[in-house]
PDBQT receptor file of N, H, CA, C and O in Angstrom, charges set to zero:
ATOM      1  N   UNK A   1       6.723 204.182 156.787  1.00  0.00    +0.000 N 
ATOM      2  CA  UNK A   1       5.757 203.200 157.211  1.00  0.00    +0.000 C 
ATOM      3  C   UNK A   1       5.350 203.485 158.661  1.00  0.00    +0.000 C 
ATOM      4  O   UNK A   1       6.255 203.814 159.427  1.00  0.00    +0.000 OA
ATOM      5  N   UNK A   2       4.188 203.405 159.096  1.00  0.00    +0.000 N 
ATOM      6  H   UNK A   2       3.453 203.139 158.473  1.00  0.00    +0.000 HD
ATOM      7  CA  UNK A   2       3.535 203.522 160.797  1.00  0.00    +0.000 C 
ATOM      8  C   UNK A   2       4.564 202.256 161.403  1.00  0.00    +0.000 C 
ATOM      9  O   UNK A   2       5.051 201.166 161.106  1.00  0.00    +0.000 OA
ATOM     10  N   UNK A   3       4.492 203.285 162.478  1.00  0.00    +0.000 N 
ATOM     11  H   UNK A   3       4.096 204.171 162.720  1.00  0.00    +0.000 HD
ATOM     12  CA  UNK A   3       5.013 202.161 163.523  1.00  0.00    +0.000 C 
ATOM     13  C   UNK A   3       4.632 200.704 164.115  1.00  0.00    +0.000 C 
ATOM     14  O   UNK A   3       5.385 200.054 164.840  1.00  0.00    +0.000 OA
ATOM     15  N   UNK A   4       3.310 200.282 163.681  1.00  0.00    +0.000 N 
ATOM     16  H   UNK A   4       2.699 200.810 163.092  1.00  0.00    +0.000 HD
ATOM     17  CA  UNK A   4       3.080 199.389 164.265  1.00  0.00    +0.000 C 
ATOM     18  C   UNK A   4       3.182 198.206 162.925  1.00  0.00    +0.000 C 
ATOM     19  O   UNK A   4       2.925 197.012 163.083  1.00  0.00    +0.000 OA
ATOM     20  N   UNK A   5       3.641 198.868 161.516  1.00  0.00    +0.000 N 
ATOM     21  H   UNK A   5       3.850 199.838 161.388  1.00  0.00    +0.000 HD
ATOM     22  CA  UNK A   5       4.185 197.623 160.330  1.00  0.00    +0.000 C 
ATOM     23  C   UNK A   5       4.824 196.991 160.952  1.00  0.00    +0.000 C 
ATOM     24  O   UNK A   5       5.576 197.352 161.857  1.00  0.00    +0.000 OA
ATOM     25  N   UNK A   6       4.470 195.134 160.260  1.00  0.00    +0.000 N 
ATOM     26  H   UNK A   6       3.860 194.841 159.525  1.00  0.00    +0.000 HD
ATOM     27  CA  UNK A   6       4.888 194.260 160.717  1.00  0.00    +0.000 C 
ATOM     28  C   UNK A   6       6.591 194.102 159.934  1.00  0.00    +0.000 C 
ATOM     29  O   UNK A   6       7.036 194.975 159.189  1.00  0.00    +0.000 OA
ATOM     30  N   UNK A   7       7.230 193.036 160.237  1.00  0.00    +0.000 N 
ATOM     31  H   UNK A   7       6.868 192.327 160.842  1.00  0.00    +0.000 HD
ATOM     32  CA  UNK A   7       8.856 193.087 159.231  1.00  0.00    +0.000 C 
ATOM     33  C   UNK A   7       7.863 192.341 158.070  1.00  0.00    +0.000 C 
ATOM     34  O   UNK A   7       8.506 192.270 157.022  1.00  0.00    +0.000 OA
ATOM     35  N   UNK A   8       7.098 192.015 157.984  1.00  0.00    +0.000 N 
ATOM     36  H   UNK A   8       6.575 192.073 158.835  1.00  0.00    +0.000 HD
ATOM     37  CA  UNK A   8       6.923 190.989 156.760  1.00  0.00    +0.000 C 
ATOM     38  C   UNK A   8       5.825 192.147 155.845  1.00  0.00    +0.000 C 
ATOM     39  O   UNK A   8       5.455 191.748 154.740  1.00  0.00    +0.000 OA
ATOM     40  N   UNK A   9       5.476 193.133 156.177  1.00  0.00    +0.000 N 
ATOM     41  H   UNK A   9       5.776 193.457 157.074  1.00  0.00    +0.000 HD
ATOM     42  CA  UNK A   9       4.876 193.916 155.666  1.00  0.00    +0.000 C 
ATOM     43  C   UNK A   9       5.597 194.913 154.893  1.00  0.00    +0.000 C 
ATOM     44  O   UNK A   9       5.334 195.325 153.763  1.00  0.00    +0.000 OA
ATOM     45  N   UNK A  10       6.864 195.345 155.935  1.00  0.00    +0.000 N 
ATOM     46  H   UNK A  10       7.077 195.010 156.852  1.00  0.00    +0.000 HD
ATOM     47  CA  UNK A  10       7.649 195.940 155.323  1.00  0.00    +0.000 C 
ATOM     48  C   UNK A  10       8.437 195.292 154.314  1.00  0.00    +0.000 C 
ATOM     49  O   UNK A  10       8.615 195.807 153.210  1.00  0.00    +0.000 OA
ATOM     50  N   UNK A  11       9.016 193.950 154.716  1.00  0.00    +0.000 N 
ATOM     51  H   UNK A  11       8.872 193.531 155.613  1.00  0.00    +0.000 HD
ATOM     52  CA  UNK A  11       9.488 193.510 153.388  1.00  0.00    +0.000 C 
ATOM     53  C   UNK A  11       8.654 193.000 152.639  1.00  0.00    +0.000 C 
ATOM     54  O   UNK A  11       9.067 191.878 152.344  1.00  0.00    +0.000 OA
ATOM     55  N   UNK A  12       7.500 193.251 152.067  1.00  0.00    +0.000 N 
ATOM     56  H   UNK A  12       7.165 194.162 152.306  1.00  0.00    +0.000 HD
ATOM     57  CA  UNK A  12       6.796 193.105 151.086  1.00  0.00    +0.000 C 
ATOM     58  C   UNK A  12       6.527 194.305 150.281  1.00  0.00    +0.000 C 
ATOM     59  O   UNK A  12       6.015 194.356 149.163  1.00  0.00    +0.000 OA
ATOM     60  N   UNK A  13       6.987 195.337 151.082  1.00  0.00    +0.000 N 
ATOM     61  H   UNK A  13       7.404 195.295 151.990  1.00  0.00    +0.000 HD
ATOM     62  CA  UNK A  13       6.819 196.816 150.425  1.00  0.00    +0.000 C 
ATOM     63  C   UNK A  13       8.255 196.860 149.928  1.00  0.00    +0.000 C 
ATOM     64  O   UNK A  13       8.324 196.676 148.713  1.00  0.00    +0.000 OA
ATOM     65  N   UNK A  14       9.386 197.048 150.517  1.00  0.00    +0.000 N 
ATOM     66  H   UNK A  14       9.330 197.197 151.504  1.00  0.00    +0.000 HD
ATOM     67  CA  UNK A  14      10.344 196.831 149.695  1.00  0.00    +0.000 C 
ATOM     68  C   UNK A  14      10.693 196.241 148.578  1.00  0.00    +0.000 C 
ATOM     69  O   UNK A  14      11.394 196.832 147.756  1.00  0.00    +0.000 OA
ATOM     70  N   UNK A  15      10.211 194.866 148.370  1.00  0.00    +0.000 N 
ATOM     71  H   UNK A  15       9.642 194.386 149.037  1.00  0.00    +0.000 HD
ATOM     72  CA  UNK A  15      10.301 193.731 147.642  1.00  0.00    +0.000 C 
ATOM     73  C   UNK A  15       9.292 194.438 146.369  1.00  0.00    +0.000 C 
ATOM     74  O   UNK A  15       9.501 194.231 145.174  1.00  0.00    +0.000 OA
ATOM     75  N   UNK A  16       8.500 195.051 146.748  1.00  0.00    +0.000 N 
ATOM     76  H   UNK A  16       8.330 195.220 147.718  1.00  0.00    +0.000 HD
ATOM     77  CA  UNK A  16       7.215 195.292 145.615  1.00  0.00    +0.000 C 
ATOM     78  C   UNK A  16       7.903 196.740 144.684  1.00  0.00    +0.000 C 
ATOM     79  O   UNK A  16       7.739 197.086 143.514  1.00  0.00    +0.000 OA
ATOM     80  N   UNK A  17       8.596 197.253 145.651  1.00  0.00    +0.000 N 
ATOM     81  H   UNK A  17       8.730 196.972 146.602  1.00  0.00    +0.000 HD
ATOM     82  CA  UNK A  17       9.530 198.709 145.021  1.00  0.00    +0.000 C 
ATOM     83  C   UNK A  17      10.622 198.237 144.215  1.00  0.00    +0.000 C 
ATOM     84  O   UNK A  17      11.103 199.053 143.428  1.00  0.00    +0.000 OA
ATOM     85  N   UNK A  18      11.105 197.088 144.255  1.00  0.00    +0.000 N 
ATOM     86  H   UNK A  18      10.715 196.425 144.894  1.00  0.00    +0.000 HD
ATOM     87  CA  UNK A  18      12.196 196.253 143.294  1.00  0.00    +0.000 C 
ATOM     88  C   UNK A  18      13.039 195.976 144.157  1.00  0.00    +0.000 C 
ATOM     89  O   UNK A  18      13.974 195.667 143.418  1.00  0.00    +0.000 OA
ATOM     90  N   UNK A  19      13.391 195.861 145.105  1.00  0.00    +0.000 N 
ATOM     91  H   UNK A  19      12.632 196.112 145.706  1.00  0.00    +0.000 HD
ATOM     92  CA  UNK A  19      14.722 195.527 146.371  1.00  0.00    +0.000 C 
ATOM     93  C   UNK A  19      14.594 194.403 146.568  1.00  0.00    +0.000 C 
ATOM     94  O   UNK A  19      13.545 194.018 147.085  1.00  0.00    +0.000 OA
ATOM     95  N   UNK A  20      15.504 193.584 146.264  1.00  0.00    +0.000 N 
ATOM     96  H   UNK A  20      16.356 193.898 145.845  1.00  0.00    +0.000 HD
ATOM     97  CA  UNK A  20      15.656 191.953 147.099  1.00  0.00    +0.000 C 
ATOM     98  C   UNK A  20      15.756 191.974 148.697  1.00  0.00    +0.000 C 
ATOM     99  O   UNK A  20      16.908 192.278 149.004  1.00  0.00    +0.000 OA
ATOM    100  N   UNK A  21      14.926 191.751 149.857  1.00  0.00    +0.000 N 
ATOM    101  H   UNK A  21      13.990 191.505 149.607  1.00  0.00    +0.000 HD
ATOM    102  CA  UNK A  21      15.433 191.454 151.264  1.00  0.00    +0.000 C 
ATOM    103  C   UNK A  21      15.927 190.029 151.116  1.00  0.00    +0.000 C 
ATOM    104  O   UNK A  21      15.564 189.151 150.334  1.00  0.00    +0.000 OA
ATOM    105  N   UNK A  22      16.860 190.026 152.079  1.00  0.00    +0.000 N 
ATOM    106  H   UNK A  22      17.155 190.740 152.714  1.00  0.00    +0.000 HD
ATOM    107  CA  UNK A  22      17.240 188.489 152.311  1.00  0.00    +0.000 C 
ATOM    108  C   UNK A  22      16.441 188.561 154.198  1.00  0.00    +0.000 C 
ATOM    109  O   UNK A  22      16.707 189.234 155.194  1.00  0.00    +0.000 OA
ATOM    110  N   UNK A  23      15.439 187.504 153.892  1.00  0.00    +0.000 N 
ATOM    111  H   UNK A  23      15.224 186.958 153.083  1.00  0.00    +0.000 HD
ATOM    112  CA  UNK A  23      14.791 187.399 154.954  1.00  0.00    +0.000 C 
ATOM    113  C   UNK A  23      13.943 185.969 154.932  1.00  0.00    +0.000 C 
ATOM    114  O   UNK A  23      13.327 185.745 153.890  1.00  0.00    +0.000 OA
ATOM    115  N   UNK A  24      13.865 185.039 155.935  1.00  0.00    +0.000 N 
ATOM    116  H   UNK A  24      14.365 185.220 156.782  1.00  0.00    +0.000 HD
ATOM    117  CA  UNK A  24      12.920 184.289 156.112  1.00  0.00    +0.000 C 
ATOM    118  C   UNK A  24      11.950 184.070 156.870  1.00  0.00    +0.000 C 
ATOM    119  O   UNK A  24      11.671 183.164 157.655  1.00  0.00    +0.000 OA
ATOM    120  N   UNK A  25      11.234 185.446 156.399  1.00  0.00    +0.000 N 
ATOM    121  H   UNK A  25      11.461 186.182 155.761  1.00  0.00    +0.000 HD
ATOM    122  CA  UNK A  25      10.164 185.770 157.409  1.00  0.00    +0.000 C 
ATOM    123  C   UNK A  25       8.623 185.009 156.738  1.00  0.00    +0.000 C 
ATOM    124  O   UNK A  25       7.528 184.866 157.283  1.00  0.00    +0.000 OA
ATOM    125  N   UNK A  26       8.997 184.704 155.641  1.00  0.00    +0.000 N 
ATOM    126  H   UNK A  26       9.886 184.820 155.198  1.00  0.00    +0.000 HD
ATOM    127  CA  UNK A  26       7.719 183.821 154.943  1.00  0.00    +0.000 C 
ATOM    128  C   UNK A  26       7.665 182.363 155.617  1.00  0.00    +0.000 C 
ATOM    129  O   UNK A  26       6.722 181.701 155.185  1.00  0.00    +0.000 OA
ATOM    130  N   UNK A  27       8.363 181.789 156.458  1.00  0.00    +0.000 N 
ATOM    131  H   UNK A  27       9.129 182.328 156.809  1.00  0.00    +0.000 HD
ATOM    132  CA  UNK A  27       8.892 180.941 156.778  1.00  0.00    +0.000 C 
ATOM    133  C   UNK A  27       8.392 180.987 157.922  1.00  0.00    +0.000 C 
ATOM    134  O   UNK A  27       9.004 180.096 158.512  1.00  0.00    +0.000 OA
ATOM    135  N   UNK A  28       7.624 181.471 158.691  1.00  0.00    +0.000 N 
ATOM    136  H   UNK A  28       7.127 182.194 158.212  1.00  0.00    +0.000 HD
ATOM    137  CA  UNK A  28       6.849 182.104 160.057  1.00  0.00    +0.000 C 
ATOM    138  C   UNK A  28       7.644 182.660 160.617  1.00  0.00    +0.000 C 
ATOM    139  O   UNK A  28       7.169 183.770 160.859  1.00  0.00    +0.000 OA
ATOM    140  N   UNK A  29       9.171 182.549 161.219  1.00  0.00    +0.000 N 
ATOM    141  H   UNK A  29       9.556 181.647 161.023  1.00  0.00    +0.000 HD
ATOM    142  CA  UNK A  29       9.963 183.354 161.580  1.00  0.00    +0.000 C 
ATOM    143  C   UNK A  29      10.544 184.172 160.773  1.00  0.00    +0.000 C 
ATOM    144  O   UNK A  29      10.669 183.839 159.594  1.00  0.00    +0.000 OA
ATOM    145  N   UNK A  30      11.155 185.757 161.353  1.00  0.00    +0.000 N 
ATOM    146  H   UNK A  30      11.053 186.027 162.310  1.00  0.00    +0.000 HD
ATOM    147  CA  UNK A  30      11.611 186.740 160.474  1.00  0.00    +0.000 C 
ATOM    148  C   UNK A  30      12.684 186.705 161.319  1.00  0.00    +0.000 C 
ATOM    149  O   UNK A  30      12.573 186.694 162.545  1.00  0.00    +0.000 OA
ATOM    150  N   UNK A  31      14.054 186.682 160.527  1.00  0.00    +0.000 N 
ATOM    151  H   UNK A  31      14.144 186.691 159.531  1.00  0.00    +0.000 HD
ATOM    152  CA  UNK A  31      15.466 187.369 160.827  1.00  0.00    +0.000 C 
ATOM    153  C   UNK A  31      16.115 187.789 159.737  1.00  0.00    +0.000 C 
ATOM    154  O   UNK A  31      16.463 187.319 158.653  1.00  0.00    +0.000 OA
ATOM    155  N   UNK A  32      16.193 188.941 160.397  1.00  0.00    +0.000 N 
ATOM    156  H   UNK A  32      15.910 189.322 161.278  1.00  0.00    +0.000 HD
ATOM    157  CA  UNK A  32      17.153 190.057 159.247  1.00  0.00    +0.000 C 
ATOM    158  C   UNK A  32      17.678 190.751 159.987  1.00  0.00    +0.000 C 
ATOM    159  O   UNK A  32      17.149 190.839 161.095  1.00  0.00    +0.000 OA
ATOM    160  N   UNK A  33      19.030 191.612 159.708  1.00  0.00    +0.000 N 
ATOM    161  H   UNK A  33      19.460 191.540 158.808  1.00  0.00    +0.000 HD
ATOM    162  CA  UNK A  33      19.969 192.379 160.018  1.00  0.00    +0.000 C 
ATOM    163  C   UNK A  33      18.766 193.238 161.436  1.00  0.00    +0.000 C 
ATOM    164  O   UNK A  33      17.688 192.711 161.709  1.00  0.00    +0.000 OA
ATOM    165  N   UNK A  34      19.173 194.358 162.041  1.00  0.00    +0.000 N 
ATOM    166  H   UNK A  34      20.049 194.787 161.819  1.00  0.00    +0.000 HD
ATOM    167  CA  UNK A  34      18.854 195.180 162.338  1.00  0.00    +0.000 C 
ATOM    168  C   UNK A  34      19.921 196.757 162.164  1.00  0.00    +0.000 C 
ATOM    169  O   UNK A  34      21.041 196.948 162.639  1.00  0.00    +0.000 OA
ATOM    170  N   UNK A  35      19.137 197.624 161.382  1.00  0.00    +0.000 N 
ATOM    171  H   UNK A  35      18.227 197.469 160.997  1.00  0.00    +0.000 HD
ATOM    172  CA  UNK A  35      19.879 198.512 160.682  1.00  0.00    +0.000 C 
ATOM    173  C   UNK A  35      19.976 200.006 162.043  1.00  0.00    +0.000 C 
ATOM    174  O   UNK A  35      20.904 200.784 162.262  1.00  0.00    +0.000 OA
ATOM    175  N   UNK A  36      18.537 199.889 162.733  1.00  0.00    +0.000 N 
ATOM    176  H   UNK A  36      17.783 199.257 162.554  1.00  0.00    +0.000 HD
ATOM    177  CA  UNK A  36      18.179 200.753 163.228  1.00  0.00    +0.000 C 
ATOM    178  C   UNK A  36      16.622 200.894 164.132  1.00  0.00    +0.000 C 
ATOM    179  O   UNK A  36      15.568 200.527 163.612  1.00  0.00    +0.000 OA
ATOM    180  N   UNK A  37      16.662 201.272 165.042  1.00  0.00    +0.000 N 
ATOM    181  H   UNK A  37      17.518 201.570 165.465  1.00  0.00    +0.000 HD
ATOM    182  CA  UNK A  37      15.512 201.207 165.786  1.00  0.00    +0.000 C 
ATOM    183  C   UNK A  37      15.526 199.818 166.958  1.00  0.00    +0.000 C 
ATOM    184  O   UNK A  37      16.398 198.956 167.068  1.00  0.00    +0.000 OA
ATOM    185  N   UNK A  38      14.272 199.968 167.727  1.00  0.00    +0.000 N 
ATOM    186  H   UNK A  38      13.564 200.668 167.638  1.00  0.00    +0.000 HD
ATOM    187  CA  UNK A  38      14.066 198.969 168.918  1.00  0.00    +0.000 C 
ATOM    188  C   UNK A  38      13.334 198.004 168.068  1.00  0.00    +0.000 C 
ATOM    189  O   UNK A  38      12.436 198.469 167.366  1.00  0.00    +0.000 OA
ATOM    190  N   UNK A  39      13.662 196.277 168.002  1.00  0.00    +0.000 N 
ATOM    191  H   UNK A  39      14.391 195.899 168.572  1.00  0.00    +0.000 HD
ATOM    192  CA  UNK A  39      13.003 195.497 167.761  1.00  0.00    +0.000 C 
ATOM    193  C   UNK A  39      11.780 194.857 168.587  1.00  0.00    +0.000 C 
ATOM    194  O   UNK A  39      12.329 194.306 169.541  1.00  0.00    +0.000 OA
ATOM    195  N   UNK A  40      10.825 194.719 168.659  1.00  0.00    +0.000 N 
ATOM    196  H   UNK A  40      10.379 195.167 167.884  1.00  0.00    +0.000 HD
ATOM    197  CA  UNK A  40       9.889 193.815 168.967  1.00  0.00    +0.000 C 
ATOM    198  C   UNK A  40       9.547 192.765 169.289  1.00  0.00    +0.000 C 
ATOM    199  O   UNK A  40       8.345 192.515 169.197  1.00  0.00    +0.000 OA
ATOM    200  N   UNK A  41      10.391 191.823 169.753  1.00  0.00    +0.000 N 
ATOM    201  H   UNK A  41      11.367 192.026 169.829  1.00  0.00    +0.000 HD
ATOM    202  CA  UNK A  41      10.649 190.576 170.133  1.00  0.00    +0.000 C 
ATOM    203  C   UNK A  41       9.505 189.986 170.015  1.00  0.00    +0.000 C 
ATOM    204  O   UNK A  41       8.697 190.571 170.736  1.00  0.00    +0.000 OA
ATOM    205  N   UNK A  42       8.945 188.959 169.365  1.00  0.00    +0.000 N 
ATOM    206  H   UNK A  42       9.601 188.483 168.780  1.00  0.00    +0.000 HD
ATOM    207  CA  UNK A  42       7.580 187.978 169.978  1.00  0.00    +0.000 C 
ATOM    208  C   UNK A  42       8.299 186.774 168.998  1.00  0.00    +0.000 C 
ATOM    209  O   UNK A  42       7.900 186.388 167.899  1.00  0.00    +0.000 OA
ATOM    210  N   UNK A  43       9.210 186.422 169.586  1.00  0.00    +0.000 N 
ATOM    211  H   UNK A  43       9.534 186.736 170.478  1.00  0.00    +0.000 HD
ATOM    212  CA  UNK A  43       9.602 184.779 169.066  1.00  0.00    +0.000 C 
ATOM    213  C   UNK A  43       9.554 184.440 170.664  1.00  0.00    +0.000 C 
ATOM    214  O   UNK A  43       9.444 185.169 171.650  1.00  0.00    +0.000 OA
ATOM    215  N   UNK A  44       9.690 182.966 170.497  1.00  0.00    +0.000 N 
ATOM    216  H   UNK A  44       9.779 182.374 169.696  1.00  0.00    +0.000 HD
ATOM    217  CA  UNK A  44      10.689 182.102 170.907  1.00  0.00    +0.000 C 
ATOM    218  C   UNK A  44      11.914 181.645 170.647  1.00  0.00    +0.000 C 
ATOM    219  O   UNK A  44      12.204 180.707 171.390  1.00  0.00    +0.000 OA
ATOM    220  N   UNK A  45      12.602 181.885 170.018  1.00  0.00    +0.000 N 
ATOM    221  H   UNK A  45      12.366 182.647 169.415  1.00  0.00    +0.000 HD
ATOM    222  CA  UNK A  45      13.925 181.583 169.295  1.00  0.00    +0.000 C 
ATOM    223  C   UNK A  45      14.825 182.011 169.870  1.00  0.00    +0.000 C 
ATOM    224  O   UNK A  45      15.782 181.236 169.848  1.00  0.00    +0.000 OA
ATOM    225  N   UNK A  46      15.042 183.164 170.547  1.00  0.00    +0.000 N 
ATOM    226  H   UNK A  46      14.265 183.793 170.565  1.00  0.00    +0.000 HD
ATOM    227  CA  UNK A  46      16.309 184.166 170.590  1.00  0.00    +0.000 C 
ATOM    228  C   UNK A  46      15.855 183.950 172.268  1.00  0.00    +0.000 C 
ATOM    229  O   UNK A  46      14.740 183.932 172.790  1.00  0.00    +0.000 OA
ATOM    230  N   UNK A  47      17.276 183.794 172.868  1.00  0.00    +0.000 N 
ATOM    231  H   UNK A  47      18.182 183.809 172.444  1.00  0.00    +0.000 HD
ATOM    232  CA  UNK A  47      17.337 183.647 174.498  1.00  0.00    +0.000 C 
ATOM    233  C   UNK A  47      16.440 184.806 174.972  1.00  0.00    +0.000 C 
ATOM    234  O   UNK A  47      15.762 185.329 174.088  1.00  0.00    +0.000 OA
ATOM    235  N   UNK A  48      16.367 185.108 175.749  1.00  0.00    +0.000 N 
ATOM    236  H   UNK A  48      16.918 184.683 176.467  1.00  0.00    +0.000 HD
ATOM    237  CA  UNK A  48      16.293 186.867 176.552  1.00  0.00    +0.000 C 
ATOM    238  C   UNK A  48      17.081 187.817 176.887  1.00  0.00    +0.000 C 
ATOM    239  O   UNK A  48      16.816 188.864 177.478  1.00  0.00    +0.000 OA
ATOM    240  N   UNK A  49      18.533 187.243 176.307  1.00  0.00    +0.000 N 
ATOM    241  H   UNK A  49      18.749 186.393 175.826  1.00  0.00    +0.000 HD
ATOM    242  CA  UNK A  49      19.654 187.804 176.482  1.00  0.00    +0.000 C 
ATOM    243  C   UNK A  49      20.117 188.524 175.055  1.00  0.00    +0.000 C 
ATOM    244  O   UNK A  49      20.665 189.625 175.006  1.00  0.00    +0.000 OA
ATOM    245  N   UNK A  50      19.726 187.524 173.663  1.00  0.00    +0.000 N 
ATOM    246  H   UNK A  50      19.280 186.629 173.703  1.00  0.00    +0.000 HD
ATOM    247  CA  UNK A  50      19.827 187.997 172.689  1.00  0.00    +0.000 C 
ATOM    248  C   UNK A  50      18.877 188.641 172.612  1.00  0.00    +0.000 C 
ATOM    249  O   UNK A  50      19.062 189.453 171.706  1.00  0.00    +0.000 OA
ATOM    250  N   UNK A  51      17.761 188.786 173.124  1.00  0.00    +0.000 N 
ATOM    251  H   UNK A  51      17.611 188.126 173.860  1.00  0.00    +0.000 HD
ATOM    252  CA  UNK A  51      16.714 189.841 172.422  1.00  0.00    +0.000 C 
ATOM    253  C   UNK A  51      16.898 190.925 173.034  1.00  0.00    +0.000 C 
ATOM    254  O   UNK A  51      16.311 191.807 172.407  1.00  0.00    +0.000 OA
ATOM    255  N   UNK A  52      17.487 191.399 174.076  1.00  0.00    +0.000 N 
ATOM    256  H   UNK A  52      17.964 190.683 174.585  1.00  0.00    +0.000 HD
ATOM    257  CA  UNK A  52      18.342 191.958 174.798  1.00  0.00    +0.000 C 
ATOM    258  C   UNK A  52      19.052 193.360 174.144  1.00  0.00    +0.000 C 
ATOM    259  O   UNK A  52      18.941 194.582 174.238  1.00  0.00    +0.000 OA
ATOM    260  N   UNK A  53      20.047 192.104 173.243  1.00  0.00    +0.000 N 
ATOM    261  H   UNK A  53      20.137 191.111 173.166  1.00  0.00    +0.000 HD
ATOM    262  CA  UNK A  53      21.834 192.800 172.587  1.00  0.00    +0.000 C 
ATOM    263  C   UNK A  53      20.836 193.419 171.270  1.00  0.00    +0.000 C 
ATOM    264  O   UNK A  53      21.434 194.161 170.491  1.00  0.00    +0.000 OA
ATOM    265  N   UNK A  54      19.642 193.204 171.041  1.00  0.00    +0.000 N 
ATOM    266  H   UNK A  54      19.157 192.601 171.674  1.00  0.00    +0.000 HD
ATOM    267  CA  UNK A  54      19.022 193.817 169.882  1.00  0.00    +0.000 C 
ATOM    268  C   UNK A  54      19.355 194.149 168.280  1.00  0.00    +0.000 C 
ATOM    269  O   UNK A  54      18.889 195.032 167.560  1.00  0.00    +0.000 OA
ATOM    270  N   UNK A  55      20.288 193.159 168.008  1.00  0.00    +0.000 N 
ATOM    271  H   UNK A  55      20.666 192.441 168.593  1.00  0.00    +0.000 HD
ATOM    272  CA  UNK A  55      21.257 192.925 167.187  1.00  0.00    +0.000 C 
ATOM    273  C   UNK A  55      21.075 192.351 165.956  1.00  0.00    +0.000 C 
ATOM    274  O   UNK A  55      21.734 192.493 164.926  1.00  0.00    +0.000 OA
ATOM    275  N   UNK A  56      19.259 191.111 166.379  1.00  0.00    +0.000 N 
ATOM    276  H   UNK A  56      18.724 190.997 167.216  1.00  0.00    +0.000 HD
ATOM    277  CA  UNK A  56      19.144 190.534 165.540  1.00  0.00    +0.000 C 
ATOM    278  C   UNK A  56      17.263 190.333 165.673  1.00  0.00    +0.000 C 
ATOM    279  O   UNK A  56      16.650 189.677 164.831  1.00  0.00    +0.000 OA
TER     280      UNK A  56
């Protein structure tokens, strides 16, 4: 997928290939694991410290 896919794009491509995500990103916020790579932060939710530890 290009780099600039959103998580809800990607898990809609997954989801459409047969894979269950556990995610509640339909929900306007997305949290899911992070497996790999730099996340993108644009919540409000997560301190500046957790978006930080990049964990989630």
């Amino acid at each position: 997928m290009p780099p600039d896919t959103s998580v809800l794009e990607a898990v809609e491509a997954v989801e459409e290939a047969g894979a269950k995500v556990p995610t509640s990103c339909r929900g306007g916020i997305c949290e899911t694991d992070v497996l790999d790579g730099i996340v993108d932060h644009r919540d409000s939710v997560l301190t500046s410290g957790e978006q930080a530890a990049q964990t989630r």
